[in-house]
C-alpha positions in Angstrom: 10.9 -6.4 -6.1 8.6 -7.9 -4.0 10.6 -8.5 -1.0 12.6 -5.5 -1.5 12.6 -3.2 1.7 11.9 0.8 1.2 14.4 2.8 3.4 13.7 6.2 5.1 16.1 8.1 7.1 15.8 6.1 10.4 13.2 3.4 9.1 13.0 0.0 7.0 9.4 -1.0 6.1 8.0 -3.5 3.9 4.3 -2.9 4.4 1.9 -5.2 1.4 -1.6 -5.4 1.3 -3.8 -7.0 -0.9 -6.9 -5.8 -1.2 -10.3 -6.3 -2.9 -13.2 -4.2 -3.6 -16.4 -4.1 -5.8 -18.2 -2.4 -8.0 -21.8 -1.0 -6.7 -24.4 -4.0 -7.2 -21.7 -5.8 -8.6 -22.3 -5.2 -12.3 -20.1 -7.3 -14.7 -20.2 -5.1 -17.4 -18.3 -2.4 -16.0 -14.8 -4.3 -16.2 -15.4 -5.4 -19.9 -16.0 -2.1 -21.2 -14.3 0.5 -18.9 -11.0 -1.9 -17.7 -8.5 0.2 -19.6 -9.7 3.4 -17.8 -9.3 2.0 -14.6 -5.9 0.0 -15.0 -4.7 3.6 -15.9 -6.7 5.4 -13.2 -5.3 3.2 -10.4 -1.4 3.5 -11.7 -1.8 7.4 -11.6 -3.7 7.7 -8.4 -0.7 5.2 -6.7 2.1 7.5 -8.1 0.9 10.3 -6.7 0.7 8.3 -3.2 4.0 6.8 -3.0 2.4 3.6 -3.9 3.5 0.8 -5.7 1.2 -1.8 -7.0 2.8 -4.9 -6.8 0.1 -7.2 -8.9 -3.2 -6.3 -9.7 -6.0 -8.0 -11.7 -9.3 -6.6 -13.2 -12.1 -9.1 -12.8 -15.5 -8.6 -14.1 -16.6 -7.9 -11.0 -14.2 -7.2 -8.4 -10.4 -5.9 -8.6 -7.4 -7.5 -7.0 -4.6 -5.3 -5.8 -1.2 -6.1 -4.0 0.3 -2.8 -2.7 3.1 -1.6 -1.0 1.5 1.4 0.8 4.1 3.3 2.7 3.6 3.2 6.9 2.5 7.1 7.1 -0.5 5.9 4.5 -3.2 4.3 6.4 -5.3 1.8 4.4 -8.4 2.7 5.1 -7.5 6.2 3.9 -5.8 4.5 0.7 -8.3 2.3 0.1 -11.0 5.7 0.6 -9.0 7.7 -1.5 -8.3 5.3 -4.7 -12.0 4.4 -4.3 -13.5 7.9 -4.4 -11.1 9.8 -6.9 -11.5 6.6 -9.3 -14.9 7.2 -9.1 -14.6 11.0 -9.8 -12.6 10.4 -13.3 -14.9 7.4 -14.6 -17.9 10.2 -14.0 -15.7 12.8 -16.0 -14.2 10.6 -18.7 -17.4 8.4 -19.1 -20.2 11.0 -19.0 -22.8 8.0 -20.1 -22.1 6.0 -16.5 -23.9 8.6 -14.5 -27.4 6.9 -15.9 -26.6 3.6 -14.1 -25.0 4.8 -11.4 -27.0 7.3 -9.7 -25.2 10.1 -7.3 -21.5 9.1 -8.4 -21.4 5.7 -6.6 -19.7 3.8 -8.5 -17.7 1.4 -6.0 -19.8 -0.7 -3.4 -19.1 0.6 0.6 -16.6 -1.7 2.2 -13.1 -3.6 0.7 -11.4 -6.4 2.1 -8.0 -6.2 3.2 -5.1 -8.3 4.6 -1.6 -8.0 5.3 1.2 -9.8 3.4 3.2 -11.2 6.2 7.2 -11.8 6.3 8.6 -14.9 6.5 10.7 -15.6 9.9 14.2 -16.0 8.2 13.7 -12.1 7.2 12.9 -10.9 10.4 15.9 -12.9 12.2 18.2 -11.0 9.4 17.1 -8.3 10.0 17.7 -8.5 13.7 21.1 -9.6 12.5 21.8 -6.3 10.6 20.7 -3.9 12.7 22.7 -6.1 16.4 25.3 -5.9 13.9 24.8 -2.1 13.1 24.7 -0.9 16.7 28.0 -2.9 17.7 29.4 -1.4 15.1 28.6 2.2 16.4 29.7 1.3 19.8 33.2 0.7 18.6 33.3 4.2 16.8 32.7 5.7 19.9 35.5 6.4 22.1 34.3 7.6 25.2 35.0 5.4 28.6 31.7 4.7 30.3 32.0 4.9 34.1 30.0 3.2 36.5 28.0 5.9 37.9 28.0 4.2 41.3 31.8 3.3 42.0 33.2 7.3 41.7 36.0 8.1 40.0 
C-alpha cells in the first residue's frame, strides 16, 4: 500500500508527505485526554479529501502524519484545512477547551512538511512502461507517415 500508485484518466501519481504540526503553546495534556477525538477527527476530515493516511502517531505534543494527498490538493491548503476544521469539532464536541484556548486556536501557526521521495528503480520502470506503452500505440496505428519534405 505504500508504494502503490493512484491512477486517473491520463495520470499516475504517488504524492506522500509527512507532516508535523503542534498544538498552541504546546500543551501535553491535550493528546492524553482528547487523542481519541482527534485520531477520529483526522480519518473523517481525510475521507472527505481523497486522502489517505498512510501512518500517523499522536504524541503528547505534536502529531505525525504520512499522507498520500492527491496532486490537485495542495498541502498547504490540506495542512490549513485539517488544521482549522479539527479545531472547529474539538470546540463543538469539547465545550470545556474554549477556557484554555482562547478565540478557537487550538493548533500552533506553522507545520513542517517534506516529501517522501521515490526510489530510482521506480522511476526507470516507470519510464519502461510508459516507452513501452507508446510503442505499443504506434503499432496500432496504421497510417504511413510521409516525409513532408520529399512530395509524394
Amino acid at each position: 500500500m505504500a508504494n502503490k500508485t493512484n491512477e486517473l484518466s491520463h495520470t499516475k501519481w504517488l504524492c506522500k508527505y509527512h507532516i508535523v504540526f503542534t498544538p498552541k503553546y504546546r500543551r501535553k495534556i491535550i493528546f492524553n485526554q482528547y487523542r481519541e477525538s482527534l485520531i477520529e477527527f483526522f480519518k473523517r476530515l481525510c475521507s472527505y479529501k481523497g486522502v489517505e493516511i498512510i501512518e500517523g502517531h499522536m504524541m503528547p505534543d505534536h502529531v505525525h502524519l504520512l499522507v498520500s494527498i492527491p496532486p490537485k490538493i495542495a498541502v498547504s491548503t490540506f495542512v490549513g484545512y485539517l488544521k482549522g476544521k479539527s479545531a472547529l469539532m474539538m470546540f463543538d464536541k469539547h465545550a470545556n477547551l474554549k477556557y484554555k484556548f482562547g478565540n478557537r486556536h487550538f493548533w500552533a501557526e506553522g507545520y513542517y512538511v517534506s516529501t517522501v521521495g521515490l526510489n530510482e528503480a521506480t522511476i526507470k520502470k516507470y519510464i519502461e512502461e510508459q516507452e513501452k506503452h507508446d510503442i505499443a500505440l504506434d503499432k496500432l496505428s496504421v497510417r504511413e507517415y510521409e516525409d513532408p519534405f520529399k512530395g509524394r
